[in-house]
C-alpha positions in Angstrom: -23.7 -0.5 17.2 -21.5 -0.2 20.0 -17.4 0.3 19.8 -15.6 -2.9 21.1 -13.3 -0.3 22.5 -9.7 -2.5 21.9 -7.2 -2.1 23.5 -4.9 0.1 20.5 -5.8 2.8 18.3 -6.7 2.4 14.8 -3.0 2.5 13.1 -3.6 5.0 10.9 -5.7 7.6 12.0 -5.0 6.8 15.4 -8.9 7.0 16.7 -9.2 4.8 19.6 -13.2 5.3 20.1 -14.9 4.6 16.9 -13.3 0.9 16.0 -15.8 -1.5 15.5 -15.4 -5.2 14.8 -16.1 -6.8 11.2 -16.3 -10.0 10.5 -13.7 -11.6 8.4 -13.0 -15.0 7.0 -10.5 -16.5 9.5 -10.2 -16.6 12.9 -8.9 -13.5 12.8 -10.3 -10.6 14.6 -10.6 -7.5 12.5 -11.5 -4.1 13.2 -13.2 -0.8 11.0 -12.3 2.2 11.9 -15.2 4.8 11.3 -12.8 7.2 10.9 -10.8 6.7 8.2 -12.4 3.6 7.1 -9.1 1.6 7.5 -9.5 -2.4 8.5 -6.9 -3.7 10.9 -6.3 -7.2 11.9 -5.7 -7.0 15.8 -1.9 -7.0 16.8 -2.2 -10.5 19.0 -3.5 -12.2 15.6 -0.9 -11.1 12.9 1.8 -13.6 12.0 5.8 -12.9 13.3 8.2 -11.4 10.8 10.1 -14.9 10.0 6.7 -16.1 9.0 6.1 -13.3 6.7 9.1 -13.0 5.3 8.9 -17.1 4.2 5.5 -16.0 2.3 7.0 -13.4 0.3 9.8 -15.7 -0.8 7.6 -18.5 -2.2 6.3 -15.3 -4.7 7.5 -16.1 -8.1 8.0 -12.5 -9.2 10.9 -11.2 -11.4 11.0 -9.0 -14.6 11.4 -12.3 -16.6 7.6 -13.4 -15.3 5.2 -12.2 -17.5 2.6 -12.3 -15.7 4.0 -10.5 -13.0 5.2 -7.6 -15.5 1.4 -7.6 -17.0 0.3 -7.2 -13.6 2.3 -4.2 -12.4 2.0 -2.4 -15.6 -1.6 -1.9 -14.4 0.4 0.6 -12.5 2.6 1.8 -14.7 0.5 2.6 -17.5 -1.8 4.9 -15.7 1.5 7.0 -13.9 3.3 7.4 -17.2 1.5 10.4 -19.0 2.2 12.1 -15.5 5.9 11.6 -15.2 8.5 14.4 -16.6 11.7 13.3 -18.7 14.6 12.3 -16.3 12.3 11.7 -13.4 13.6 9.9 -11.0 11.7 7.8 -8.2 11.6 4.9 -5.8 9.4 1.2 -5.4 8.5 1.1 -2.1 8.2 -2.3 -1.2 9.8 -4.1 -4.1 10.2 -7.6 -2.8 13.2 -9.9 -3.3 13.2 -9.4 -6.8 12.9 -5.7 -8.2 10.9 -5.6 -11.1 8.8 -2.6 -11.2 12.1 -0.5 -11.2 13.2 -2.4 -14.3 10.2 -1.8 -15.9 10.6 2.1 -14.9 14.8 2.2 -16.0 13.7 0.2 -19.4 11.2 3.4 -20.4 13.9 5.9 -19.6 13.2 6.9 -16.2 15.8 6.3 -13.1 13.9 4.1 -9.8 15.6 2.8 -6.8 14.5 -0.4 -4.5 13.0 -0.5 -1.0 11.7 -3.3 0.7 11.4 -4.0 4.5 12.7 -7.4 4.5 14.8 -7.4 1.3 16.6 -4.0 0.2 16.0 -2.4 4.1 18.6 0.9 3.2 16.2 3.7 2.5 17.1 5.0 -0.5 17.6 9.1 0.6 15.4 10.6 -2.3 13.7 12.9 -2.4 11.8 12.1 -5.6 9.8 12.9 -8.5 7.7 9.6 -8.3 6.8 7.1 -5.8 5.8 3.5 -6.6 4.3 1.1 -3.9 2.2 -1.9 -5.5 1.0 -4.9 -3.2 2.9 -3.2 -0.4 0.5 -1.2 1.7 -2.0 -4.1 3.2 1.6 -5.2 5.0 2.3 -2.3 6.8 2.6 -3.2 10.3 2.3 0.9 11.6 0.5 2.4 8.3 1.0 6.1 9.5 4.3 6.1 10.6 5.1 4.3 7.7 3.2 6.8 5.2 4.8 9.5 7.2 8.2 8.2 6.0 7.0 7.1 2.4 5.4 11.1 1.6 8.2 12.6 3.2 10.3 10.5 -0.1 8.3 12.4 -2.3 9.0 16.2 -3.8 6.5 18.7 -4.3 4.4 18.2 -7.2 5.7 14.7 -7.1 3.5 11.5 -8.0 2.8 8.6 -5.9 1.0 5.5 -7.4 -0.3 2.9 -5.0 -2.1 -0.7 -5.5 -4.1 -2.5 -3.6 -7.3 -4.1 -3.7 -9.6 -1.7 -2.2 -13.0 -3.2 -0.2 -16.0 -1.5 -1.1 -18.9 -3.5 1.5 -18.7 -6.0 4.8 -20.2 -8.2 2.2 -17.1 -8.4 -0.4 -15.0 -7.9 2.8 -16.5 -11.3 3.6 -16.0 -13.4 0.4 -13.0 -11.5 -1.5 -9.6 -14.0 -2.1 -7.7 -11.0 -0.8 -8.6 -10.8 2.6 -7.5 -14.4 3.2 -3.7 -13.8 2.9 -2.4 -13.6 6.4 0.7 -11.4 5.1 -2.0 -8.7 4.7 -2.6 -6.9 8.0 -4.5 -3.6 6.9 -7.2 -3.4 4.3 -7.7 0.0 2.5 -11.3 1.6 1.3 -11.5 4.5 -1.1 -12.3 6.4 1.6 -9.0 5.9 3.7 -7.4 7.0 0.5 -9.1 10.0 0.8 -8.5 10.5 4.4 -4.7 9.5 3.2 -5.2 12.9 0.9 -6.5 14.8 2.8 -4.2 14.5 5.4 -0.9 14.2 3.0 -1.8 17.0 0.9 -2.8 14.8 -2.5 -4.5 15.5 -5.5 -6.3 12.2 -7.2 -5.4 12.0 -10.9 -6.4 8.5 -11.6 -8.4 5.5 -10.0 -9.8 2.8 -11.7 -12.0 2.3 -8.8 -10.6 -1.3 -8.1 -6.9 -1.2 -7.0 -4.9 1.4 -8.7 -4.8 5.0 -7.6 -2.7 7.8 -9.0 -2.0 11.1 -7.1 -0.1 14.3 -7.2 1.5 15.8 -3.8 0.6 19.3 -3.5 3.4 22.1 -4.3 
């Protein structure tokens, strides 16, 4: 197989010789990097930020939704056991209608809001615990933007992340998720390994679909 050789880097990793096409299910042109295993929609073909923004606000999220709250307690529940009394932490990429850090404050725990779009002052941290569910596949600039989002988190310090994670071209092909034009980066288990390597992580918890559970190194 020979590289298509785009013209950018993969946004991750940065590896500019090993990005391959893969076929997706729009007319959007994707590309693997054999590097980290990271698949990026090409720049020209992602949607502008008023665009995005307009999706996320048709999302019928809130605390008082309970299927939403059913849904990011698959996050939750696997974190908790890891979390000390009187931690305190940050969802990164909470949306226009925090819930998640409800969730957190209602089980004893203190959690600020980020989102791009919707709470854009960076909370200053650092923190104990780092949140970031249905966030990641929106990243524009994925390692500048995990750059920022580890340098949030203390030593020893937990970060929980969701997202559906592709496993073959074949369910890369067919899956729901890869159809939402909001999502510009699509994550393998083994970019979140290169993610740990590279960040200093230890895995605690995966359920090997969407939800992974780490510690940051002392």
């Amino acid at each position: 197989m020979e590289s298509a050789n785009p013209p950018f880097s993969c946004p991750l990793c940065h590896e500019s010789q090993r990005l391959y096409p893969q076929p997706g299910q729009d007319k959007r042109r994707y590309y693997h990097c054999h590097n980290c295993r990271l698949v990026t929609v090409h720049p020209a073909d992602r949607i502008g930020p008023e665009a995005e923004q307009e999706r996320y606000l048709t999302h019928k999220n809130g605390p008082q939704n309970e299927g939403h709250v059913k849904f990011l307690m698959n996050a939750i529940t696997p974190a908790l056991p890891y979390l000390k009394d009187g931690a305190s932490g940050l969802d990164y990429g909470c949306g226009h209608v925090p819930t998640l850090s409800v969730l957190m404050r209602e089980r004893g725990f203190q959690c600020a809001d980020y989102d791009h779009y919707f709470f854009p002052e960076l909370p200053p941290g650092p923190f104990d615990f780092i949140f970031s569910t249905e966030t990641i596949e929106h990243f524009t600039h994925p390692g500048p933007e995990f750059d920022r989002l580890f340098g949030l988190l203390n030593p020893g310090g937990i970060f929980t992340v969701m997202t559906l994670f592709w496993k073959t071209p074949d369910d890369f092909l067919r899956h729901f998720y890869y159809r939402d034009t909001t999502h510009f980066v699509f994550y393998h288990a083994e970019t979140m390994a290169w993610l740990a390597q590279t960040y200093k992580l230890d895995l605690l918890y995966s359920d090997n679909f969407r939800v992974m559970v780490f510690r940051k190194r002392n």
